[in-house]
C-alpha positions in Angstrom: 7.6 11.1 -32.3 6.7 12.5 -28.7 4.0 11.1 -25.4 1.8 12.9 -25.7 -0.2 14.3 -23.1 -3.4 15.3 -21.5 -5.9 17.0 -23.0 -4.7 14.9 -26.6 -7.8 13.2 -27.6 -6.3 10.5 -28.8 -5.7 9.0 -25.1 -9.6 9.1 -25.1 -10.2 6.5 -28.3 -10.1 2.7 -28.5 -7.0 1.6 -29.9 -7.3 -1.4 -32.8 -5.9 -4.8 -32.9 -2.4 -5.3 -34.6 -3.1 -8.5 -35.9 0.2 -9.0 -38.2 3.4 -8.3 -36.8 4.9 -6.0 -39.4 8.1 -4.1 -39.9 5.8 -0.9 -39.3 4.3 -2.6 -35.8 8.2 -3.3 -35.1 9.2 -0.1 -35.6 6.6 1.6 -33.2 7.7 -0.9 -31.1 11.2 0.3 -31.1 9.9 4.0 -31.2 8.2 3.2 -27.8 11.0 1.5 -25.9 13.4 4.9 -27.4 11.3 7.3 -25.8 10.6 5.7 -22.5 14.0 6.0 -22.1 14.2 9.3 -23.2 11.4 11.1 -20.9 13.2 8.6 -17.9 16.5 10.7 -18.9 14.3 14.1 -17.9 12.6 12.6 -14.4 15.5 11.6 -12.1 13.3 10.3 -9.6 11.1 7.8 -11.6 11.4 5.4 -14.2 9.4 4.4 -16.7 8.1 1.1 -16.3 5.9 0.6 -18.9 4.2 2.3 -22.2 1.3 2.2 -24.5 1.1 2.9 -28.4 -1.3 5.7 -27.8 0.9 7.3 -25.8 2.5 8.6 -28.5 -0.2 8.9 -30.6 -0.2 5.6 -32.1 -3.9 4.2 -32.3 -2.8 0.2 -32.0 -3.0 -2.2 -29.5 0.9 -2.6 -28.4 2.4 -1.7 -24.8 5.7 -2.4 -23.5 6.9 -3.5 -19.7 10.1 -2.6 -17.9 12.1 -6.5 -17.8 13.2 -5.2 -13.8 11.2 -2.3 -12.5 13.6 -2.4 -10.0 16.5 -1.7 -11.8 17.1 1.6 -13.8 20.4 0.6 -15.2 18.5 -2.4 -17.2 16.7 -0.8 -19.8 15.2 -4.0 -21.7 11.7 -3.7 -21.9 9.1 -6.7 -23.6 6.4 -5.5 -25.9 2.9 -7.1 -25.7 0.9 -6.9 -28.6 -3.1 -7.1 -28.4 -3.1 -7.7 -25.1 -6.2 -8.6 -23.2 -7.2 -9.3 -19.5 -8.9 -12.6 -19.4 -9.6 -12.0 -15.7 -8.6 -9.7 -12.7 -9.0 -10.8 -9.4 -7.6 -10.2 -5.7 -7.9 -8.0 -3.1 -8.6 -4.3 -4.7 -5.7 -2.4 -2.9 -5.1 0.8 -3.6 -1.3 2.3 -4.8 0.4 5.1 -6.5 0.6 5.2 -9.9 1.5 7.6 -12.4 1.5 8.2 -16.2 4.0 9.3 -18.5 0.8 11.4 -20.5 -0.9 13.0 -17.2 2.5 14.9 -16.1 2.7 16.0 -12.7 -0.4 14.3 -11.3 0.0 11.2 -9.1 -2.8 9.0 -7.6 -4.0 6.2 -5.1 -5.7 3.7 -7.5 -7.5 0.7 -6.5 -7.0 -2.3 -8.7 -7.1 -6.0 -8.3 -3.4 -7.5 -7.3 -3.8 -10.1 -9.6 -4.5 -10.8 -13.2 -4.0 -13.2 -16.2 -3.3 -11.6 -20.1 -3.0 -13.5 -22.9 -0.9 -11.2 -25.8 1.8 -12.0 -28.3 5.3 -11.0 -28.3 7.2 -9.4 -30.8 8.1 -12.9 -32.8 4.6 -13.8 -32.9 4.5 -16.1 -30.0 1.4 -16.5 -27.7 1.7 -15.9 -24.1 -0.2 -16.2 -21.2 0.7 -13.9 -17.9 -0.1 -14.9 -14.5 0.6 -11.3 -12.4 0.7 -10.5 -8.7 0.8 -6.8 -7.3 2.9 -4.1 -9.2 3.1 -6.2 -12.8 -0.2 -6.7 -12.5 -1.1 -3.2 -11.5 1.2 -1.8 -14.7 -0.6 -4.1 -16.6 -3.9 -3.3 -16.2 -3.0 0.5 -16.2 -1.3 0.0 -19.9 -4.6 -1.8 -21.3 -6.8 0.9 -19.9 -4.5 3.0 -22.4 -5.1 0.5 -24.6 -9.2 1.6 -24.4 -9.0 5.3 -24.0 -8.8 5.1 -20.0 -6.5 7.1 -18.0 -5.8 6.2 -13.8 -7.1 9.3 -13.1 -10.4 7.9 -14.0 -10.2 5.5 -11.6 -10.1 8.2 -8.6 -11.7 11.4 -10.2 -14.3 11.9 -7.1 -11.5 10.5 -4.3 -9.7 14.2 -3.3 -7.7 12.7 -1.5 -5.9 10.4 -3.6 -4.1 13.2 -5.8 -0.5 13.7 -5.3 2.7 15.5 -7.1 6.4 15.1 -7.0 8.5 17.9 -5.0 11.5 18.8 -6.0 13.5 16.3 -3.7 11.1 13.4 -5.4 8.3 12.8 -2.7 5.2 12.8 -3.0 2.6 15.3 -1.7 -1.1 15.9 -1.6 -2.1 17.9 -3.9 -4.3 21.4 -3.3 -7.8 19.2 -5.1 -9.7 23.0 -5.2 -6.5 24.8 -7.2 -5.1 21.9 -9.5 -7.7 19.4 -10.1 -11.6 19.9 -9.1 -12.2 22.5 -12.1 -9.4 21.2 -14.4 -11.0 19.7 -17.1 -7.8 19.7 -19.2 -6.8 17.3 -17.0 -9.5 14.5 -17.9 -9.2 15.4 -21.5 -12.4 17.2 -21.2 -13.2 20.4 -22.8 
């Protein structure tokens, strides 16, 4: 298995609910956290926080969360499995994000700083997730996966909230006319 990427179409449909927790589900799950880790090993500068089943081409509802997104040595992640937002609320604020399928492209999103999920875990066990700022932010970027919605939907008409990584691993404004205004490819859009 791979991440796939922009233009897939896959990123574009609704992913179904899981329901049962099979060997199979636990497998993807596995699958997930494996190549995370893998596409972290080619990106020195980032880390991969989180992951969504469709990002590898898997239509079901299961994403996975970096335990420490500060930390790049602790490579535990937890799987959530048909996750939804009950609410988001906050301040909108607007931050970086990027995306393991939508290489290169960076953005300024807005999205509420808080929100509550109710999921299960891999064992079956319901949870309920109170979030604040960046878990909430990767959390509500994962479920968007989860229904065929991309960050770069979020800012498609802001040209000035596109950015790429340099070579020394900052971030730059991106040329909006040459790499994103006529690039359908980018939205998945033929």
């Amino acid at each position: 298995m791979k991440i796939i990427t922009t233009p897939d179409p896959r990123l574009r449909e609704k992913s179904e609910k899981v329901g049962k927790i099979t060997p199979e589900i636990l497998d993807v799950i596995a699958k997930m956290r494996q190549l995370s880790l893998d596409w972290e090993k080619d990106h020195p500068y980032e880390l991969s926080a989180a992951m969504a089943a469709p990002q590898m081409g898997v239509l079901k509802r299961i994403i996975i969360i970096r335990d420490d997104m500060e930390d790049k040595k602790n490579a535990s992640f937890t799987a959530l499995i048909d996750p939804v937002v009950i609410k988001a609320e906050g301040k909108i604020k607007k931050d970086y994000e990027g995306c393991l399928s939508v290489p290169t492209i960076y953005g300024m999103v807005p999205r509420a700083t808080k929100v509550r999920v109710k999921a299960k875990l891999e064992d079956g066990t319901e949870v309920r997730i109170k979030a604040t700022d960046e878990l909430a932010r990767t959390l509500l970027h994962e479920i968007d996966h989860l229904n065929g919605i991309l960050f770069i939907d979020h800012i498609r008409d802001d040209k000035d909230a596109f950015y790429e990584m340099s070579d020394s691993g900052d971030l730059v404004p991106v040329d909006y006319d040459k790499k994103i205004k006529n690039n359908q490819k980018l939205w998945g859009e033929e």
